[in-house]
C-alpha positions in Angstrom: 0.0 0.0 0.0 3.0 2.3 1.1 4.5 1.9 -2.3 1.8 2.4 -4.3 0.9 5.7 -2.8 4.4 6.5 -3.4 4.1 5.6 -7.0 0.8 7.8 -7.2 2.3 10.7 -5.3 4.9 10.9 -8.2 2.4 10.5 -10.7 1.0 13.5 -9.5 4.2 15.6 -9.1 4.7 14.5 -12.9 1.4 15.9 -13.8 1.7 19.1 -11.8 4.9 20.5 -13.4 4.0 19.1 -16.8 1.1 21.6 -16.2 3.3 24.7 -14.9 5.7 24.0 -17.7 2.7 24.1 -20.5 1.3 27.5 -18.6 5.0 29.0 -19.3 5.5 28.0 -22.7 2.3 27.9 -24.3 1.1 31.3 -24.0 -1.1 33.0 -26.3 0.1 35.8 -28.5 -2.3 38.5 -26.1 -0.8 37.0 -23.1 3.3 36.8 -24.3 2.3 40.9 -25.7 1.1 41.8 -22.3 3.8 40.2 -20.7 7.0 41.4 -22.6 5.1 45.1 -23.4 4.4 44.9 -26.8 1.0 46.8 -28.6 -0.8 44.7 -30.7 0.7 44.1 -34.5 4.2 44.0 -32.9 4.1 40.2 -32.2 5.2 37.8 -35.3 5.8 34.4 -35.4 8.9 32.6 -35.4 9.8 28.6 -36.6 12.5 26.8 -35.1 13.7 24.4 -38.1 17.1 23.7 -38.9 20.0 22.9 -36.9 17.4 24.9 -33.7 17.7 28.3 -35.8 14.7 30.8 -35.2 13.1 31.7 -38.8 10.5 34.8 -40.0 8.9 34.8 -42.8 9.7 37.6 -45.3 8.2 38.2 -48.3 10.7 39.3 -51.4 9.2 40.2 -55.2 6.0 38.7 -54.0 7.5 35.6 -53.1 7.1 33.9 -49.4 10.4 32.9 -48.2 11.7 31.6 -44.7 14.5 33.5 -43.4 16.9 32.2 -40.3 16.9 35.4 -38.0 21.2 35.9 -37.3 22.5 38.1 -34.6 25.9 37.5 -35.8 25.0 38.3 -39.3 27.1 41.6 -40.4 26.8 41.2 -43.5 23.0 42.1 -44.4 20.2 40.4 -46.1 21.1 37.0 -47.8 19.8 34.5 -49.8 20.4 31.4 -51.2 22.3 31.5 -55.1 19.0 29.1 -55.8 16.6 31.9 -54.6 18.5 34.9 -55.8 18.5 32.7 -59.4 14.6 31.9 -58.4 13.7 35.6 -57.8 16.0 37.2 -60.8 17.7 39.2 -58.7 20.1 41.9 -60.4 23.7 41.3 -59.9 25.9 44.2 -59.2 29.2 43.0 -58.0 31.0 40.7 -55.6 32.2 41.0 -52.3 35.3 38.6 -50.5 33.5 35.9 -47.9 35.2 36.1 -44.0 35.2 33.9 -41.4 34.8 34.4 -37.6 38.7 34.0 -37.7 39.3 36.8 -40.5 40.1 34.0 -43.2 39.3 34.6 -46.6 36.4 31.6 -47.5 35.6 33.0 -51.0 33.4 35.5 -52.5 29.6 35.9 -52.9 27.2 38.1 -55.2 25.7 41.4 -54.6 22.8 42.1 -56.1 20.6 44.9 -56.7 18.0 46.1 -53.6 14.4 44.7 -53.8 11.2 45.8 -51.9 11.0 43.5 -48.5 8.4 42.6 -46.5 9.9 41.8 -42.8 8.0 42.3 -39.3 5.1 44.2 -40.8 6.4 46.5 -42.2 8.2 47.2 -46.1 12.4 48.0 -46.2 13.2 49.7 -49.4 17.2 50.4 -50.3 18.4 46.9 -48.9 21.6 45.6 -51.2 20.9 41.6 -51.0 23.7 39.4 -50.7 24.4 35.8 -51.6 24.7 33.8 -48.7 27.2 31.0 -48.4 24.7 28.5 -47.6 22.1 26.7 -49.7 20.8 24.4 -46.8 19.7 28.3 -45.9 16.6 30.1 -48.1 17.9 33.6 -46.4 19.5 35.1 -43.7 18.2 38.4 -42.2 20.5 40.8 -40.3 20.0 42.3 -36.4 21.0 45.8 -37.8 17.4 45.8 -39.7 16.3 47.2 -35.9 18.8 48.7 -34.4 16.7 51.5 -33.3 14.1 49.3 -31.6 14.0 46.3 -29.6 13.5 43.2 -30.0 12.6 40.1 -27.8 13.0 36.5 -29.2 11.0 33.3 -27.5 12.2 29.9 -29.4 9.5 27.9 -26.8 6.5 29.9 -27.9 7.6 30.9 -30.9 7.3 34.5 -30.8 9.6 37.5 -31.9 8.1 41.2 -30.6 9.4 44.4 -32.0 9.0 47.6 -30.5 10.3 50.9 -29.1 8.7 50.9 -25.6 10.6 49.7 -22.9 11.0 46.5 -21.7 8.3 45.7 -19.0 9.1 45.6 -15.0 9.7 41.8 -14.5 11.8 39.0 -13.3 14.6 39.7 -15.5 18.6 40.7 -15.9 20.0 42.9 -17.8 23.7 43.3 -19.0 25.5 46.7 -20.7 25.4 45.8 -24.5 28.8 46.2 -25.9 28.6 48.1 -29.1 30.7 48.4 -32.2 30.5 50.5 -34.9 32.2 47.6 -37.4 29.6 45.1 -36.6 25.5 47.0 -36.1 23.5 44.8 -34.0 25.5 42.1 -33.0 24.9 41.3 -29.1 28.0 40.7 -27.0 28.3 41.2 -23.2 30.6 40.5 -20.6 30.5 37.2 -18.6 32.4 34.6 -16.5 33.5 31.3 -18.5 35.0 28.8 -15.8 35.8 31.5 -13.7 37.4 33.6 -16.1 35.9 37.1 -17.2 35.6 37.3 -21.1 33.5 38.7 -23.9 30.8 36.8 -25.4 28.8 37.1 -28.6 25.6 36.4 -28.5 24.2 34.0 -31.8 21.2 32.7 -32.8 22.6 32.0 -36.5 24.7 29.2 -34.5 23.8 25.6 -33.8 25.9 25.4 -30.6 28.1 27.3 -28.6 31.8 28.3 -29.6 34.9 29.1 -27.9 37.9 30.6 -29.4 41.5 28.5 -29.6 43.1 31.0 -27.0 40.9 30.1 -24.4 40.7 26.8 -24.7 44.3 26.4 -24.0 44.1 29.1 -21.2 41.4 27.1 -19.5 42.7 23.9 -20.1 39.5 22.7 -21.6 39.2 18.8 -21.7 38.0 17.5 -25.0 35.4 14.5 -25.9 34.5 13.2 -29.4 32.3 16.2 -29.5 33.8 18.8 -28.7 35.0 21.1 -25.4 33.8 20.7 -22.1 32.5 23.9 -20.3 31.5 23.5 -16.6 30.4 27.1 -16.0 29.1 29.8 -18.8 27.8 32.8 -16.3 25.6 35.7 -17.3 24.8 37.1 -14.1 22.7 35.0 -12.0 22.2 32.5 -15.5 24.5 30.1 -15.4 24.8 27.6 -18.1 27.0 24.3 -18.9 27.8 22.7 -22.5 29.8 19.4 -23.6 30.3 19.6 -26.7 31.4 23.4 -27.5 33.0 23.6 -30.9 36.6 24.9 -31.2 37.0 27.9 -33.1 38.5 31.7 -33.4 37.2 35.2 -33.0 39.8 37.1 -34.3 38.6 38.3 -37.3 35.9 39.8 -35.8 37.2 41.4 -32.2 38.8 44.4 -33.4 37.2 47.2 -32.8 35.9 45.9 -28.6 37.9 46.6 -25.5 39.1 43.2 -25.6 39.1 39.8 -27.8 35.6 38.0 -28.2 36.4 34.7 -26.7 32.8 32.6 -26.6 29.9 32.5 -28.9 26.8 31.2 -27.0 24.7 29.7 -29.8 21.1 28.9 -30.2 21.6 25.6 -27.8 21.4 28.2 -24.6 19.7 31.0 -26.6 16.6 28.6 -26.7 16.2 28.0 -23.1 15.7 31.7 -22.0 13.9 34.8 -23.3 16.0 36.6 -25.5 16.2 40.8 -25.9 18.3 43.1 -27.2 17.2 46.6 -26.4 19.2 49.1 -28.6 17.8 52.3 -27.5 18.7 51.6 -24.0 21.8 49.6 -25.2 21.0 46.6 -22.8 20.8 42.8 -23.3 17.9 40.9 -20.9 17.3 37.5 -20.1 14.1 36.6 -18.4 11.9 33.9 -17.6 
């Protein structure tokens, strides 16, 4: 009898935070506006689809297309070669291909600007560029809102776009970083393993990333999978990963007080609400 009200006592326990969990994540689109402050009409949908990227749709020349939302993305709006070839686009030149490392990967096309469709509203004078991706339709850019804010939700699958101020709830906020080279792109100070470093912020990654210099100054131990990281710390967020992916940042460091030395990717972006407020030049994390 004593077991099997111990078995139905954990039943319960099951059923009770299955429940909570559901009333976090499956709010409606009213009830995640009212929470994060946005008006009606500033609320869009997202998709999580490949490799756990958060997608919008866009429309371009009339045409629908899905487009992975990138934090990291300096480059601008991208597509495919098989959609810019799909859509006609006007070439008007080339430009050379970078990696996070400043290597030279190649070049891409430039083509001519098109009218967009993006977040309700219509962006003229946008050069489009050739991404270096097929298994991608598009990319879009963070620098399309640099004078708003956005907040990201990968469980309920919202993105909210506005210029009020974020609302007065359980959150944290940390100084965004800014740098004229690179619009948009999120990076903040934290603590990795103890040690105090900048980190980029990207949704237009799979998993997190840690540059070659730190790796040997942390004396990371390696699995068939990547790094081990006991402790990524944001504040009071604290975070862990086993399989961060070797890598370098120093192509794209110049220009901050000192080197990026961790990417957090969409693997930790996922698990918490996401803003970047560029008016008030904060990055929050809440509940």
């Amino acid at each position: 009898m004593r077991n099997r009200l111990i078995i139905l006592s954990g039943i319960l326990l099951f059923i009770i935070v299955i429940v909570l969990l559901r009333c976090h994540s499956d709010m409606s689109r009213n009830e995640w506006a009212k929470r994060y402050g946005f008006e009606k009409g500033e609320v869009y949908n997202i998709k999580i689809r490949a490799y756990g990227f958060p997608y919008i749709e866009t429309i371009i020349k009339n045409e629908k297309v899905s487009m992975m939302f990138d934090t990291a993305n300096m480059t601008g709006i991208q597509v495919s070669a098989e959609l810019a070839k799909q859509l006609k686009l006007e070439k008007i030149g080339e430009l050379k291909h970078y990696d996070s490392a400043g290597n030279i990967r190649g070049s891409y096309n430039v083509f001519d600007s098109e009218e967009i469709f993006i977040l309700g509203k219509k962006i003229k004078g946008e050069i489009i560029y050739e991404g270096v991706s097929n298994d991608l339709e598009g990319i879009l850019p963070p620098s399309l809102l640099l004078e708003k804010r956005f907040t990201i939700d990968y469980n309920n699958k919202f993105i909210g776009v506005s210029k009020n101020n974020f609302p007065d709830i359980k959150k944290e906020g940390f100084p965004l970083i800014s740098n004229s080279r690179y619009p948009g792109m999120p990076v903040v100070e934290g603590i990795v393993n103890g040690e105090k470093v900048l980190i980029q912020l990207d949704t237009g990654m799979s998993r997190t990333c840690i540059d070659e210099n730190l790796v040997r100054k942390l004396n990371l131990p390696a699995n068939n999978s990547g790094y081990e990281i006991n402790s990524i710390k944001l504040g009071s967020y604290e975070f862990s990963v086993t399989n961060a992916k070797e890598t370098s940042y120093q192509g794209i460091s110049d220009g901050y007080p000192e080197p990026i030395m961790l990417g957090i990717g969409s693997d930790i972006i996922s698990k918490i609400v996401f803003t970047v407020d560029y008016i008030n030049e904060r990055v929050i994390f809440s509940d």
